[in-house]
C-alpha positions as CSV (number, residue, x, y, z in Angstrom):
1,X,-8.8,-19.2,-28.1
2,X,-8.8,-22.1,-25.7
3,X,-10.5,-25.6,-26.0
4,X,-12.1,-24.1,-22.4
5,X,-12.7,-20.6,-24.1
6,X,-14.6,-22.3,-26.9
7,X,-16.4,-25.1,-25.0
8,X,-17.9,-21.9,-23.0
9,X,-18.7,-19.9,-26.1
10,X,-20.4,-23.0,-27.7
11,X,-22.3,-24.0,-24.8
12,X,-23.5,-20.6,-23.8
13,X,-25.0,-19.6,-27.5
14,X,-26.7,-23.3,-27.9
15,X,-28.1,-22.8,-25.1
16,X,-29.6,-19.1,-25.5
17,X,-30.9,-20.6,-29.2
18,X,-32.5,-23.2,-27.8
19,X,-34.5,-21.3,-25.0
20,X,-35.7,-19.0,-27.8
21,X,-36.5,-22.0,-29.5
22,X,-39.0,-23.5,-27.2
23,X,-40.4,-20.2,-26.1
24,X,-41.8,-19.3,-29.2
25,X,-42.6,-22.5,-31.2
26,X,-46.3,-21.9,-30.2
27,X,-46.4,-18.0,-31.5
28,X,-47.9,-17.4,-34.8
29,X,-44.9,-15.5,-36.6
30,X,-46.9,-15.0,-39.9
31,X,-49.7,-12.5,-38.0
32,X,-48.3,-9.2,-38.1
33,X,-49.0,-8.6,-34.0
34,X,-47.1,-12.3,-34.0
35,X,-44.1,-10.8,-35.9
36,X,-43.7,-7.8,-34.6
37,X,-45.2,-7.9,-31.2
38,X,-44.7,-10.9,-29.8
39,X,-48.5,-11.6,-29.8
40,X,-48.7,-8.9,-27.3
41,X,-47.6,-11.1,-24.5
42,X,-44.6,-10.1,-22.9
43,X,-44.0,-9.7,-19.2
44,X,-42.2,-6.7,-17.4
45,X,-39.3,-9.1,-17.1
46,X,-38.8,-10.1,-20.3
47,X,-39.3,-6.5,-21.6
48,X,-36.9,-5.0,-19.1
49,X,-34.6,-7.6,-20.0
50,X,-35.3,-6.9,-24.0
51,X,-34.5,-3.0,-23.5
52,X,-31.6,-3.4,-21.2
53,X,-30.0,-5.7,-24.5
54,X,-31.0,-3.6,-27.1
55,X,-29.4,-0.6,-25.7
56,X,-26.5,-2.5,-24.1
57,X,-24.5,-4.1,-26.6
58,X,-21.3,-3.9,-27.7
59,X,-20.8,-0.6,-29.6
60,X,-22.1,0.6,-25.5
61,X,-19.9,-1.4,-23.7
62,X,-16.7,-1.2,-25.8
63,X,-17.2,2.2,-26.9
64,X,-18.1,4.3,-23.6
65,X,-15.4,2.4,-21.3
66,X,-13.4,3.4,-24.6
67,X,-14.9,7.1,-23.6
68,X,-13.9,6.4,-19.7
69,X,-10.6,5.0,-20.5
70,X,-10.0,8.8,-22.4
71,X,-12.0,11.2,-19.9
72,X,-13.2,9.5,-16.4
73,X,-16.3,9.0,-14.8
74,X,-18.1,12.3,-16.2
75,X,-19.1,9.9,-19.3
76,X,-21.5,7.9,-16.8
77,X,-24.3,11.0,-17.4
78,X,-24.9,9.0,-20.4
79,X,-26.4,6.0,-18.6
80,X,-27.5,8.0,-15.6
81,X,-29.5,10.4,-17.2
82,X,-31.2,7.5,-19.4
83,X,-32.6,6.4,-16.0
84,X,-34.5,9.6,-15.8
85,X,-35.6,9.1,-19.6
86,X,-37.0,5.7,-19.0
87,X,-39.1,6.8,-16.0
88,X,-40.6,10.0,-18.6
89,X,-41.2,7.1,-21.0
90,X,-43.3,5.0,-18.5
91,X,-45.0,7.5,-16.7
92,X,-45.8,10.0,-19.7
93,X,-45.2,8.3,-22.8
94,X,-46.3,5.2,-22.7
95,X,-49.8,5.9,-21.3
96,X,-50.6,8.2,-24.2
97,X,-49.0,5.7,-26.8
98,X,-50.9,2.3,-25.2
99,X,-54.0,3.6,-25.1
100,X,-53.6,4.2,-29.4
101,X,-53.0,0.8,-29.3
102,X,-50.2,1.5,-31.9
103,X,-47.5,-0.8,-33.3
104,X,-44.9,1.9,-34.5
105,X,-44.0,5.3,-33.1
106,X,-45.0,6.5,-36.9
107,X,-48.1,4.7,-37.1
108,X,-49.3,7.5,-34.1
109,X,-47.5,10.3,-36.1
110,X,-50.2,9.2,-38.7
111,X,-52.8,9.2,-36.4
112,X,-51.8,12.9,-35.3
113,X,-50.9,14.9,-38.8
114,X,-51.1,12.6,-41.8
115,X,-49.6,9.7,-43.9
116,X,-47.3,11.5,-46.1
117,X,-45.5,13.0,-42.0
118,X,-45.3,9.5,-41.2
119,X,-43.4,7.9,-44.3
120,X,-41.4,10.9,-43.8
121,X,-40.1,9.4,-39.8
122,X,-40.0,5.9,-41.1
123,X,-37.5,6.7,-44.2
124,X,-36.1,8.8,-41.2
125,X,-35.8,6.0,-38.5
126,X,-34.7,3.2,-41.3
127,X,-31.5,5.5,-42.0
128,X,-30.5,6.2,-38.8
129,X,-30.8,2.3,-38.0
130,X,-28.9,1.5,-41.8
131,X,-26.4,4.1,-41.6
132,X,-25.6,4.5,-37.9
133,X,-26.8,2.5,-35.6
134,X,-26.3,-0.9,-36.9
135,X,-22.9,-0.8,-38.8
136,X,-22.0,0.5,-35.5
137,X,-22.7,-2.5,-33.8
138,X,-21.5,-4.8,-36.0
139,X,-18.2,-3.0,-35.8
140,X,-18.1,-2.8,-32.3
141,X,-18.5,-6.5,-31.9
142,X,-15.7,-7.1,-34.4
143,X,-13.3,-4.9,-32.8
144,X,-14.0,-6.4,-29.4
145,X,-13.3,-9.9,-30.8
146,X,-10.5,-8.9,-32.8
147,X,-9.2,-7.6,-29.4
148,X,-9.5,-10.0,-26.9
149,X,-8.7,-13.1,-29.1
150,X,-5.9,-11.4,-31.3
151,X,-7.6,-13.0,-34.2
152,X,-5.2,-11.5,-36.8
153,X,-2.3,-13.8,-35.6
154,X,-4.4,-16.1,-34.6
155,X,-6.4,-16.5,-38.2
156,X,-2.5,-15.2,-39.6
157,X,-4.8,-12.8,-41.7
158,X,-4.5,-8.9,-41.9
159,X,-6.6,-6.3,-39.4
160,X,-9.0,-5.0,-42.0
161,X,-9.9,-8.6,-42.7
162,X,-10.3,-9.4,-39.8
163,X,-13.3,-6.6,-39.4
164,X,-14.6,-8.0,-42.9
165,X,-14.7,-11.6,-41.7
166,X,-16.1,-10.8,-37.8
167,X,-19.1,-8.1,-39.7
168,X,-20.2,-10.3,-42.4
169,X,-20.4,-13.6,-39.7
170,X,-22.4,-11.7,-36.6
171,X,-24.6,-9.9,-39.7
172,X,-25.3,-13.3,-41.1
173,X,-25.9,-15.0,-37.8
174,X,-28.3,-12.0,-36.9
175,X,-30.2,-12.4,-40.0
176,X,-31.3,-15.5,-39.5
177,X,-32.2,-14.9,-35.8
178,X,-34.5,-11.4,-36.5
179,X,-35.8,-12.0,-40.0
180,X,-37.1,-15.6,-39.4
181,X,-37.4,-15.2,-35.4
182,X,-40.0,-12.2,-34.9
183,X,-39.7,-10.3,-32.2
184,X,-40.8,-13.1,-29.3
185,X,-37.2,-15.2,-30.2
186,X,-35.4,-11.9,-29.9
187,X,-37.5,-10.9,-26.9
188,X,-36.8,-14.3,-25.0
189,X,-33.1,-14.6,-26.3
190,X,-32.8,-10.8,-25.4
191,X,-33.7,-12.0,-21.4
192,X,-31.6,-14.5,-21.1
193,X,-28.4,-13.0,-22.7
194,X,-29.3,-9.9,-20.4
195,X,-28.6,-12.1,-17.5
196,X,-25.4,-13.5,-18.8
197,X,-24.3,-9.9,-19.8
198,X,-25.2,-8.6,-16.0
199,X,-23.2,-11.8,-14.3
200,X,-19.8,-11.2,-17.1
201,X,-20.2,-7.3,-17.0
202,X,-19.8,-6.9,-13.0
203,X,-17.0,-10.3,-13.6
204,X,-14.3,-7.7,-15.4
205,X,-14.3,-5.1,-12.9
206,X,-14.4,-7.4,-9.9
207,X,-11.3,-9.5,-11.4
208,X,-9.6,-6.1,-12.8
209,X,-10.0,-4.7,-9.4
210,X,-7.9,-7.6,-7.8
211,X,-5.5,-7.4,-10.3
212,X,-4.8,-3.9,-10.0
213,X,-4.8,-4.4,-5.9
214,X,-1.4,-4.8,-4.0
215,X,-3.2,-7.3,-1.5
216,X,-5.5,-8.6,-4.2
217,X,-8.9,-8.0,-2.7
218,X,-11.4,-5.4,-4.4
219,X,-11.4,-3.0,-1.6
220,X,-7.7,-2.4,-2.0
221,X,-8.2,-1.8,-6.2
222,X,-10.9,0.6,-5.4
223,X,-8.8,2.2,-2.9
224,X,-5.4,2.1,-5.3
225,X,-7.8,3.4,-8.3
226,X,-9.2,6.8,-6.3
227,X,-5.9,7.5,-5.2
228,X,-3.9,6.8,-8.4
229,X,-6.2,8.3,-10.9
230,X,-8.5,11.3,-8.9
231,X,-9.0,13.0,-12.3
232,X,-10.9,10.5,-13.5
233,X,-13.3,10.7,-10.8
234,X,-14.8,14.2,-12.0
235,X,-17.9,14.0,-13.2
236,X,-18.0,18.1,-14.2
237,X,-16.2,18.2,-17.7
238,X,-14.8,21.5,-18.9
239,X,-15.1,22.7,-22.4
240,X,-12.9,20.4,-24.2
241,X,-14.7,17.4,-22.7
242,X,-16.9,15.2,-24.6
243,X,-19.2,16.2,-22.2
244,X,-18.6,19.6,-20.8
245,X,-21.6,20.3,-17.7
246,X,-23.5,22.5,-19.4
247,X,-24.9,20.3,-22.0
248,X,-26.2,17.9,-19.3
249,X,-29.0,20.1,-19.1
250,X,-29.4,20.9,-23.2
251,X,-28.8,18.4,-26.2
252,X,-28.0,15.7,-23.6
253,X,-31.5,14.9,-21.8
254,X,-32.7,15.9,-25.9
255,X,-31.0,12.6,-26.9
256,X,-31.8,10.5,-23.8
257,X,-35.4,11.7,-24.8
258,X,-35.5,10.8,-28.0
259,X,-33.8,7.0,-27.3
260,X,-36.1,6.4,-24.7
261,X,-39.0,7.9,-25.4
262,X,-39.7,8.1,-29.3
263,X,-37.1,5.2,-30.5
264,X,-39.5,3.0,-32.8
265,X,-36.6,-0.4,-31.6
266,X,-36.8,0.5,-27.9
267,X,-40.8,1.2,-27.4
268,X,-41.7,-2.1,-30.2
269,X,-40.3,-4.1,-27.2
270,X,-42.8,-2.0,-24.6
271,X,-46.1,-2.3,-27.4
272,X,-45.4,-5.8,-27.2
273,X,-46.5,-6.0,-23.6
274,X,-49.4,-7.9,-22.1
275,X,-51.2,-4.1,-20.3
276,X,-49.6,-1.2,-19.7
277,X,-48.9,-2.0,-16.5
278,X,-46.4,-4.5,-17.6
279,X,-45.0,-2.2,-19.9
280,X,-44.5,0.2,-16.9
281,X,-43.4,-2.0,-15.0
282,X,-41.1,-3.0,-17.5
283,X,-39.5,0.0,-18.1
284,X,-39.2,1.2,-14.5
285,X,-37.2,-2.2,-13.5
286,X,-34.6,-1.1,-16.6
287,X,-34.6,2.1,-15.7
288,X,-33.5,1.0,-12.0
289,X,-30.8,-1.6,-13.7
290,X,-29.6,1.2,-16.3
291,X,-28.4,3.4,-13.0
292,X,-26.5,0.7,-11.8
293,X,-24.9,0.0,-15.8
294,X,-21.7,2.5,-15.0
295,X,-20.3,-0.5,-12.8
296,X,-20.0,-2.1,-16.1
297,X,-20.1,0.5,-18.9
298,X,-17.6,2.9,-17.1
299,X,-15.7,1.5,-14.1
300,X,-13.8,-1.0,-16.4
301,X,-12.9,1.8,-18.5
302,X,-10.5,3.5,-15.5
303,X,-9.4,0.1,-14.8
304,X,-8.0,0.1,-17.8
305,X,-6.6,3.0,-18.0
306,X,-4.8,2.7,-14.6
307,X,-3.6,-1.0,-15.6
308,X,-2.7,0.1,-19.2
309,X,-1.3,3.9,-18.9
310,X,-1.8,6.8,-21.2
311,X,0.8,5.7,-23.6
312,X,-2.4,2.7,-24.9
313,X,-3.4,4.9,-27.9
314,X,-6.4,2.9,-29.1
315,X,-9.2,4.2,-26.3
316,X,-11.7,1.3,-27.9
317,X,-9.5,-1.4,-27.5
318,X,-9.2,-0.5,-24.3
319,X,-12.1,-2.8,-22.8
320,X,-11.9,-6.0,-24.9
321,X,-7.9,-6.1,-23.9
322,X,-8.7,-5.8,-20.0
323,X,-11.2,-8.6,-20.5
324,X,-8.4,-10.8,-22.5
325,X,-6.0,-10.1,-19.4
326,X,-8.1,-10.3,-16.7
327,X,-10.9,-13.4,-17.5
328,X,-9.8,-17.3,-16.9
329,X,-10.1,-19.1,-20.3
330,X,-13.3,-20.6,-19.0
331,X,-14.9,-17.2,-18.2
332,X,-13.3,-15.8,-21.4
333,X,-15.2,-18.2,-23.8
334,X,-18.8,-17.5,-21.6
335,X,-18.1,-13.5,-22.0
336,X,-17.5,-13.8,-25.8
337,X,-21.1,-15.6,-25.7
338,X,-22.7,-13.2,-23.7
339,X,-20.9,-10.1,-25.9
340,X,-22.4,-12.3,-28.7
341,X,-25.7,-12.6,-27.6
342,X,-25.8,-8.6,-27.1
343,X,-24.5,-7.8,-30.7
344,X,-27.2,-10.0,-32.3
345,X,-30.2,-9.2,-29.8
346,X,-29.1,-4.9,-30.8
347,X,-28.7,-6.1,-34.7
348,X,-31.8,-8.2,-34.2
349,X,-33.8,-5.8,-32.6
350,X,-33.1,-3.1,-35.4
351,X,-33.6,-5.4,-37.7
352,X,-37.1,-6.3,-36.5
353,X,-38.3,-2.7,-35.4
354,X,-36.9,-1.6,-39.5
355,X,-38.9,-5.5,-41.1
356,X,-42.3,-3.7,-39.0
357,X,-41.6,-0.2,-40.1
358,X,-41.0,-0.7,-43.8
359,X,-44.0,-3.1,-43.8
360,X,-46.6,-1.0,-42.0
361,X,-45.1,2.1,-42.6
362,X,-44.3,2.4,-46.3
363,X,-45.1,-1.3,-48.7
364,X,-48.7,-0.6,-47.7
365,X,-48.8,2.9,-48.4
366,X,-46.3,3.0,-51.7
367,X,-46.1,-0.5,-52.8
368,X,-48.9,-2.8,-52.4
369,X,-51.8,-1.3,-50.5
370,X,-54.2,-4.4,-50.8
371,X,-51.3,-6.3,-48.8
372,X,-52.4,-8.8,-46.4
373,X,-51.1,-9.4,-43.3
374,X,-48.7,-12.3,-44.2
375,X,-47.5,-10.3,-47.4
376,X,-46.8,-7.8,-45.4
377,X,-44.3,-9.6,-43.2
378,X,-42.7,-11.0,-46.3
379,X,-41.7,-7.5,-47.7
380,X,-40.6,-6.4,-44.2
381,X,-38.6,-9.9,-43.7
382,X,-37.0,-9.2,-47.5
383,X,-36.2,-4.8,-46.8
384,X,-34.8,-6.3,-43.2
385,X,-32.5,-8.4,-45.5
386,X,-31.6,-5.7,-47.3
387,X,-30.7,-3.0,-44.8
388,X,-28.8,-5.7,-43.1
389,X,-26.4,-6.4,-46.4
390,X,-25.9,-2.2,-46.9
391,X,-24.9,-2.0,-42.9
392,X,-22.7,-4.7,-43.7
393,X,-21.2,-3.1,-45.9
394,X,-20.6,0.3,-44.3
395,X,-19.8,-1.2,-40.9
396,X,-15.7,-2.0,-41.5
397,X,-15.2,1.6,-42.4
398,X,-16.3,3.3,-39.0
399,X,-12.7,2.4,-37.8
400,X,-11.2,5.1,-39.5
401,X,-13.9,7.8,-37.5
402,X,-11.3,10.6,-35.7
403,X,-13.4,11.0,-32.5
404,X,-13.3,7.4,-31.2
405,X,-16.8,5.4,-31.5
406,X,-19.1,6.3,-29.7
407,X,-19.0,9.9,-29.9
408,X,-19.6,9.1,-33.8
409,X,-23.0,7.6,-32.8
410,X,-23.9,10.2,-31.0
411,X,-22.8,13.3,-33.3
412,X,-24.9,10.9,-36.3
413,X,-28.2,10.8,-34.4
414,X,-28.3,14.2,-33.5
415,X,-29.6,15.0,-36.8
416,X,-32.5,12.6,-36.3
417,X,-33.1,12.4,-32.9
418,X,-34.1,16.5,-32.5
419,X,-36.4,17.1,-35.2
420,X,-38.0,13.7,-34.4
421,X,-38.5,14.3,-30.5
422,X,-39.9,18.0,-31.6
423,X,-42.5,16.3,-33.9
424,X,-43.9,13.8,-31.2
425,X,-43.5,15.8,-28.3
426,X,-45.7,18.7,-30.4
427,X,-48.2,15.7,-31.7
428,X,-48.7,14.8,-28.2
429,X,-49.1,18.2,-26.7
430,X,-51.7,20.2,-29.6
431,X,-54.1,20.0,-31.5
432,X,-54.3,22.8,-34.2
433,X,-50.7,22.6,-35.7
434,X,-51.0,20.8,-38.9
435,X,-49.1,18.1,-40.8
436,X,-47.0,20.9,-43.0
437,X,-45.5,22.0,-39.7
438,X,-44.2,18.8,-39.4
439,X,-43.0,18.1,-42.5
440,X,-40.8,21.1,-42.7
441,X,-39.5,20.2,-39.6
442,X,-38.6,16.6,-40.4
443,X,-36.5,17.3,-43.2
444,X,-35.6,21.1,-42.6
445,X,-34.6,20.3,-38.7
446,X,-31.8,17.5,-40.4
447,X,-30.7,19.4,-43.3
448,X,-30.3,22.7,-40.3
449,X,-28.2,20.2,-38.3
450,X,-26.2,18.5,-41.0
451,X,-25.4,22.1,-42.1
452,X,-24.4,23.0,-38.6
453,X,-22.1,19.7,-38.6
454,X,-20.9,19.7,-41.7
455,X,-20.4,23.6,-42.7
456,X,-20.4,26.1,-40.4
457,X,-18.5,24.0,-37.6
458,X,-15.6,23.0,-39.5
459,X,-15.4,26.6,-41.2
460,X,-15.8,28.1,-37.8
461,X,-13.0,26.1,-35.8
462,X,-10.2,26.1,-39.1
463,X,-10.6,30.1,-38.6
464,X,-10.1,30.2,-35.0
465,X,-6.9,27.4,-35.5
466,X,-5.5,29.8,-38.2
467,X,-6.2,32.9,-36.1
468,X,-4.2,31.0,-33.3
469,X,-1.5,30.0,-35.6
470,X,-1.3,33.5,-37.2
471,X,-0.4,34.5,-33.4
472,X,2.1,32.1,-32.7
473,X,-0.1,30.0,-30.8
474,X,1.5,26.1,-30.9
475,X,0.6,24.3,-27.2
476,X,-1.5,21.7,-27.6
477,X,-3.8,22.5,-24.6
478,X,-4.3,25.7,-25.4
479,X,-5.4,24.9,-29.1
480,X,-7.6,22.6,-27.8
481,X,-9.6,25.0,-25.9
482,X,-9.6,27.3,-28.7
483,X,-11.1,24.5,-31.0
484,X,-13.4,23.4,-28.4
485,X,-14.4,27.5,-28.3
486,X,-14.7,28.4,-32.0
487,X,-17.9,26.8,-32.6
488,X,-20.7,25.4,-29.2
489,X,-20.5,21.6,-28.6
490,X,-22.7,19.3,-30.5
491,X,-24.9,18.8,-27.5
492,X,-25.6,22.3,-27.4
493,X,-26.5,22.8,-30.8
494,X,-28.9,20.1,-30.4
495,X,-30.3,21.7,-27.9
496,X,-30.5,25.0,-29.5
497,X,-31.6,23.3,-32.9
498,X,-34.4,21.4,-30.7
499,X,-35.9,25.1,-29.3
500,X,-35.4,26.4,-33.2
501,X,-38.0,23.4,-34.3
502,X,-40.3,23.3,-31.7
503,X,-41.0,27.6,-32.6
504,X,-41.6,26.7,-36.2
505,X,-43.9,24.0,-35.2
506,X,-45.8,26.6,-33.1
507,X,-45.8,29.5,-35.6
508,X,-47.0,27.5,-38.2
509,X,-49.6,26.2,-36.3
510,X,-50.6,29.8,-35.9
511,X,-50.8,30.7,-39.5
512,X,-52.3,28.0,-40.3
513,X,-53.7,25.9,-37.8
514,X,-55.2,22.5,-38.5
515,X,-59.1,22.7,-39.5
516,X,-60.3,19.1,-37.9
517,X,-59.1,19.1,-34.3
518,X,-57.2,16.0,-33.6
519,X,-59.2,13.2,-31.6
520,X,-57.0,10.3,-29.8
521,X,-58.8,7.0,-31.0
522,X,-58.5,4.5,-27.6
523,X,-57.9,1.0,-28.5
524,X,-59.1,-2.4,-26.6
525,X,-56.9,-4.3,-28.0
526,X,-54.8,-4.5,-24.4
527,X,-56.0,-3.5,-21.1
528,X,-54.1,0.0,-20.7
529,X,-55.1,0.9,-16.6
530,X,-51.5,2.2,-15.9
531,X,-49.3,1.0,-12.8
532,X,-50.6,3.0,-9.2
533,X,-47.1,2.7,-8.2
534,X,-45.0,3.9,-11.5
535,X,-45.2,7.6,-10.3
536,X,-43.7,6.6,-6.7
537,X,-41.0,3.8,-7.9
538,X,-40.4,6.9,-10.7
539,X,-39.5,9.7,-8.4
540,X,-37.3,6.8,-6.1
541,X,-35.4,6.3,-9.5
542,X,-34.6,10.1,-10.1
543,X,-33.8,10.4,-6.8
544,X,-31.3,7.9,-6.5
545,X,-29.5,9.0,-9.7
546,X,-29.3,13.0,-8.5
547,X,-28.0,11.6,-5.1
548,X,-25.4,9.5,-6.9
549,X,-24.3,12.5,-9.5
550,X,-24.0,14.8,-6.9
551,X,-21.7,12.4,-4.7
552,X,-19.3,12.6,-7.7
């Protein structure tokens, strides 16, 4: 790493502190709407700013250009069909959830069916975010740093300890930023690193474009890319895709649901807002930014893979070693800021949304239930500590996952994502189906799809590999289609899974349906007249991403 490389990094991350600094020295972080909410003060720029960071960090960028550098364009439906997400979210959601005036997405759960089905969805959400979703960051940070600075020979230490070293610093770091910041700071620092990360993430395709280009203008790398690699420009995947078509329209707009619309570390950033309308508006300019991500989340990804060839193995590395070739030292030192800044505003925004849910959530209800507000915070600052160590901890180890990184978050959340989706989407839309019916689906909708992961799927595709192998079967693309046959495509089972919880819900409702119908309590705690234009700008959002996924 360079003296300009490091001059850049330095001056970039001083500078991000120091704004967070000054924005928030007036906000009082020992109230709990302080904390957690910001006061309730943010703007639709600073939210949309917040969301696009917490979902676009590292374990994002590094692991679905990882995805593009191994399959094409057709991995872009992720970001594409979050677009659509976000606009369901601010037009449907978030009117429904505002007017509750609610901090957490469990706190209306309680609201709905009881407290015992909502210390059931935080234990639910503070796993996913322990076991998934934050070791993945941390390890998707490391991995890019690793890369694109060769640490290994540069700190003459071994691979694994470089991932120990780079997980335990960016954990530490992020500690002190989201259990002694509150959401504002990460809100604030979340805005500003969204900038830098929009400015460095269109930098690496616009400099790996020239490369690639025999008269070094971006035109003529576009041009040399279509022609040199038209596979990679299909955005219909067959069966032994990661994402085969059909399960665009199952498990697919499931999870994007579920992210988007019921994710207690996306929506904390949207209850912090001002009115609704802000929060609308908030979400709505994200959602219009998040169709334009593939420029930086998937175009690099084929860039690498035309500049580096098939015979690059590591499909993750792929990302952080175009940015080492193709960034100046001066550039490369502000990008490793801005890829800093991401990893800690995801950590610290997981961190934060799991500090408000174990304090609201569960120390008042199990623990302490005479808590005041500033105890409260406490215990949520010390379980925030505690997650942080065990994801830490686990983080280093998601190296060794067969099916590259991202695809691992994905296949980890299912088992969260659809009973939780089913739960709030069924809360929402009756009245009479009672809190048991959302219990059994809370833990009997994971256990189904842990069994389906874990069981049946393996059983099912080593039968159809030894039937194959019985018959003499031995080419490679043959076997994979057989594998990818045995047993339907986690998407699809999500999907399927997501049906299966929704009937239980509804028959148990049936048998026995809830005795005191359910009556939404409005708050005024915020003004919550919704946007007049969020149905309009909505529709102009869809309509832009079916036009652009149709071109393709």
């Amino acid at each position: 790493m360079g003296t300009l490389s490091i001059i850049s990094f330095l001056g970039f991350t001083l500078l991000v502190a120091g704004i967070a600094w000054y924005a928030t020295r007036k906000t009082n972080e020992k109230s709990a709407d302080g904390y957690y909410l910001g006061g309730r003060s943010l703007g639709a720029i600073t939210i949309a700013g917040s969301l696009l960071l917490t979902n676009l960090s590292a374990e994002q960028i590094v692991g679905l250009n990882g995805q593009a550098f191994s399959e094409g364009i057709l991995v872009m439906a992720w970001e594409t069909l979050a677009a659509i997400a976000m606009v369901i979210t601010a037009v449907w959601f978030l009117p429904k959830y505002m007017k509750k005036g609610i901090t957490t997405i469990p706190e209306f759960i309680q609201g709905r069916f009881d407290e015992n089905t909502k210390a059931i969805l935080s234990v639910l959400f503070l796993i996913a975010f322990g076991i998934v979703l934050l070791p993945t960051i941390l390890y998707a940070g490391s991995k890019a740093f690793i890369t694109m600075f060769q640490l290994p020979e540069t700190l003459g230490i071994s691979e694994t300890a470089c991932y120990w070293v780079c997980v335990w610093s960016i954990g530490l770091i992020g500690i002190v930023y989201a259990i002694y910041g509150g959401l504002k700071a990460v809100a604030v620092s979340d805005l500003v690193n969204a900038i830098g990360l929009l400015v460095g993430g269109l930098l690496i395709p616009y400099f790996g474009l020239i490369m690639i280009s025999d008269d070094g203008s971006i035109t003529g790398g576009l041009a040399k890319l279509w022609s040199e690699n038209q596979d990679k420009f299909d955005v219909t995947g067959d069966v032994t895709s990661s994402i085969p078509v059909g399960t665009i329209f199952t498990g697919m707009m499931i999870a994007q649901m579920y992210y988007w619309g019921t994710n207690q570390s996306i929506l904390q950033r949207v209850f912090g807002a001002k009115s609704l309308k802000e929060g609308q508006k908030g979400v709505l300019l994200a959602a219009f930014v998040k169709f334009l991500i593939p420029v930086i989340v998937v175009l690099p990804g084929i860039i690498a893979y035309n500049m580096f060839g098939a015979e690059f193995t590591d499909a993750d590395a792929s990302y952080p070693e175009l940015v080492r070739r193709v960034l100046p030292g001066s550039l490369l030192g502000f990008f490793a800021a801005v890829l800093f800044g991401a990893i800690l505003s995801s950590f610290n925004s997981l961190l934060n949304s799991s500090a408000t849910l174990f304090g609201f959530d569960l120390y008042k209800k199990f623990f302490k239930p005479q808590a005041t507000e500033l105890q409260t915070v406490k215990a949520g600052k010390r379980f925030g500590l505690g997650l942080a160590i065990v994801s830490m901890s686990i983080a280093p180890f998601i190296r060794y996952a067969p099916d590259g990184l991202f695809s691992y978050i994905q296949q980890a959340l299912g088992s969260l994502s659809v009973p939780i989706l089913a739960v709030v989407l069924i809360g929402i839309l009756t009245k009479k189906v009672p809190a048991i019916g959302a219990k059994i689906v809370l833990i009997g909708g994971v256990l189904m799809y842990l069994c389906s992961l874990l069981v049946l799927e393996p059983n099912m595709v080593n039968g159809a590999l030894a039937n194959a192998a019985a018959e003499g079967i031995t080419d490679v693309a043959q076997l994979a289609i057989i594998k990818a046959e045995a047993y339907p495509h986690f998407l699809h089972v999500m999907g399927i899974l997501f049906v299966v919880n929704i009937i239980i819900m509804l028959v148990v409702g049936l048998v026995k349906p809830k005795t005191t119908v359910y009556v939404p309590k409005i708050t005024d705690v915020i003004d919550t007249t919704p946007w007049k234009y969020a149905w309009a700008v909505g529709g102009l959002i869809t309509l832009l991403v079916l036009s652009t996924y149709f071109i393709f």
